[in-house]
C-alpha positions in Angstrom: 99.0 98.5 91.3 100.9 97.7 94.7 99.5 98.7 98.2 102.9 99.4 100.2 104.0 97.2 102.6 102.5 98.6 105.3 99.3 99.1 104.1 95.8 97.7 105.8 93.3 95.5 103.9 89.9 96.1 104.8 87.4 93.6 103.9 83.8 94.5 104.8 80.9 91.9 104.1 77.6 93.2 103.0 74.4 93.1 104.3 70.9 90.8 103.7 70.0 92.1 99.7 72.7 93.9 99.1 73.5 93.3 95.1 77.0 94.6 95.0 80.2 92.2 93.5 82.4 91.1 95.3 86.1 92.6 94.5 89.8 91.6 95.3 90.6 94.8 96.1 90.0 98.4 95.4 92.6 101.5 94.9 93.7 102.0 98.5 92.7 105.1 100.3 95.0 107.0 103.1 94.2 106.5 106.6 96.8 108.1 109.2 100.3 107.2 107.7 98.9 104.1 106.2 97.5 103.2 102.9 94.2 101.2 103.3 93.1 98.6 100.6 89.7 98.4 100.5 87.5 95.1 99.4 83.8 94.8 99.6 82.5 91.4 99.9 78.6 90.9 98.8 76.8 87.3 98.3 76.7 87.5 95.1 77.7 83.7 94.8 75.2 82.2 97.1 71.2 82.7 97.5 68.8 85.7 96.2 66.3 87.2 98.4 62.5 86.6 97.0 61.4 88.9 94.8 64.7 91.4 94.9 67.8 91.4 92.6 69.7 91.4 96.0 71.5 88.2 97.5 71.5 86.6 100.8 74.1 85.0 103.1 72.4 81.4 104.0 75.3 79.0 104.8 78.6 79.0 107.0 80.7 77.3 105.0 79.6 79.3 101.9 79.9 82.8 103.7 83.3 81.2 105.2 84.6 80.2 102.2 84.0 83.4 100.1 85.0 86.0 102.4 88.6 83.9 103.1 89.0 83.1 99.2 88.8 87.1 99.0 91.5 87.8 101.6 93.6 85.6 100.1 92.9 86.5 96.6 94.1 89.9 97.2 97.1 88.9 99.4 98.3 87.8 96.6 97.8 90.6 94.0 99.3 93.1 96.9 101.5 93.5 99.9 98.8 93.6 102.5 99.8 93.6 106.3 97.5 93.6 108.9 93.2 92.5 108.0 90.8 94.4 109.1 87.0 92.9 108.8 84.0 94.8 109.0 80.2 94.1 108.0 76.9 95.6 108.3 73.9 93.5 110.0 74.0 90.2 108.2 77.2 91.0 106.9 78.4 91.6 110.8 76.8 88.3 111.6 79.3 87.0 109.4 81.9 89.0 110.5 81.3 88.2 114.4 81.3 84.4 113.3 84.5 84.8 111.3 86.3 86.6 113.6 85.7 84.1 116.2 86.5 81.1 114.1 89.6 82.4 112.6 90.7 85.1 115.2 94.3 84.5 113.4 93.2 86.0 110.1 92.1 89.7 111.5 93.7 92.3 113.4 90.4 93.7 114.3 86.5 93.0 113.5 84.0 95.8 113.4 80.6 94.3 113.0 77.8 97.0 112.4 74.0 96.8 113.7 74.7 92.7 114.0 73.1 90.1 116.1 75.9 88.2 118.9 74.9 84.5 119.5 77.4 83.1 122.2 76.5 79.5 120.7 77.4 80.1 116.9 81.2 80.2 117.6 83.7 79.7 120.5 85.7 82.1 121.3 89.6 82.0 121.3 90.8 82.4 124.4 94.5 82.4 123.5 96.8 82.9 120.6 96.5 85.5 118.0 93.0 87.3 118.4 91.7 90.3 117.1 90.4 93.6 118.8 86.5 94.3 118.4 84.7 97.5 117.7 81.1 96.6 118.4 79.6 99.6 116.8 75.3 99.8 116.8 72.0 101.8 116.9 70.7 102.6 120.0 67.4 101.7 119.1 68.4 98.7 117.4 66.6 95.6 118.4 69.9 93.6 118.8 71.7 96.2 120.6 71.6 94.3 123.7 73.3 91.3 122.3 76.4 93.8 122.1 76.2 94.2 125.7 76.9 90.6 125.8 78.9 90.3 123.4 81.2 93.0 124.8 81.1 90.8 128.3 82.3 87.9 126.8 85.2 89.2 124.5 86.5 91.1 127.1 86.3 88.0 129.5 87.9 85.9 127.0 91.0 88.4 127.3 90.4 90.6 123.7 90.2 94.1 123.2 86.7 95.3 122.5 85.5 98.7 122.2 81.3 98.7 122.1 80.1 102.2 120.3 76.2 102.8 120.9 74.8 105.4 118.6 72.4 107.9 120.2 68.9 107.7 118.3 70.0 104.9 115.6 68.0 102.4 114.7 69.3 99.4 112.4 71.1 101.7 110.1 74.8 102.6 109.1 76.1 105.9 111.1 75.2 108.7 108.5 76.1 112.3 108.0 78.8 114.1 109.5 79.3 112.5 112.6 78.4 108.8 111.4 81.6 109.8 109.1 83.3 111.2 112.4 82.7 108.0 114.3 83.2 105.6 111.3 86.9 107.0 110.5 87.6 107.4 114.5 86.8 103.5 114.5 89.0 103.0 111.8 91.3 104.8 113.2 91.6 102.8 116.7 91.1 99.2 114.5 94.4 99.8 112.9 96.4 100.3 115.8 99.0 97.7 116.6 98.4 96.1 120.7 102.4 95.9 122.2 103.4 91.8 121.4 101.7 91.4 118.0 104.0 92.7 115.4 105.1 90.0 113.3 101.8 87.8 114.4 100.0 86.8 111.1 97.7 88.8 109.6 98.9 91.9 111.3 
């Protein structure tokens, strides 16, 4: 199987338990007039949680190094433009952290219910970055960091889009309108900013 050339790779990293497998790539799904090639990536490689059959993401370099091996693995099954990274709570720390540390690899990073520390990674400030879509719970403990974390993306010159979710704690968006906001969010990750056609990744 081929993904077009225009299609979108989506690579979402999963959250603390979460006892899925990792896979290169899925069959890709339409979104708008693009084809979207979907991965999920899941810590199967690195620690379990106590007492679960679920893994955990413990170690930069190991979450780093899985999550990019993925990208690239599929890159080179399939014809996949621009990178779109997504993750739910610790799998959104990881995202938040990666999209930071290599804001050349992603066209956008949507990081669900996760926690923004300004001291785990510097931001880019120039070059190739990627547009945010801070998406969380309103009753989420962390949702504040997002506040903050919309402050200083914006500051650093990145487009960021911060979606608070009325009545949410630390939870996906569910039911209809979760699937409303989810593919809306999609939707405005995918689109291309004037000046970065033909930047890489995108």
């Amino acid at each position: 199987m081929t993904a077009s050339p225009t299609s979108c790779g989506v690579t979402r990293t999963s959250s603390h338990g979460n006892k899925r497998h990792h896979a290169a790539g899925s069959a890709p799904v339409r979104q708008q007039d693009q084809q979207v090639l979907d991965a999920d990536v899941a810590p199967d490689a690195l620690r379990q949680v106590r007492g679960t059959n679920g893994y955990s993401w413990v170690y930069r370099d190991e979450s780093e190094w899985l999550v990019l091996r993925t990208i690239d693995a599929a890159r080179k099954r399939w014809t996949i433009g621009p990178v779109i990274l997504a993750g739910f709570s610790q799998g959104a720390n990881i995202a938040l952290m990666l999209g930071q540390s290599h804001p050349d690899r992603f066209h956008a990073v949507i990081p669900v219910s996760g926690h923004y520390e300004s001291d785990v990674a510097e931001l880019p400030t120039d070059g190739p970055r990627p547009r945010w879509c801070l998406l969380i719970g309103e009753r989420d403990p962390w949702a504040p960091t997002y506040t903050a974390a919309e402050r200083a993306f914006s500051d650093a010159g990145m487009r960021v889009r911060r979606e608070v979710v009325p009545g949410l704690g630390h939870a996906m968006p569910r039911g209809g309108s979760g699937a409303a906001l989810l593919s809306d969010v999609l939707e405005w990750a995918v689109e291309t900013d004037p000046g970065t056609a033909g930047r890489p990744g995108s």
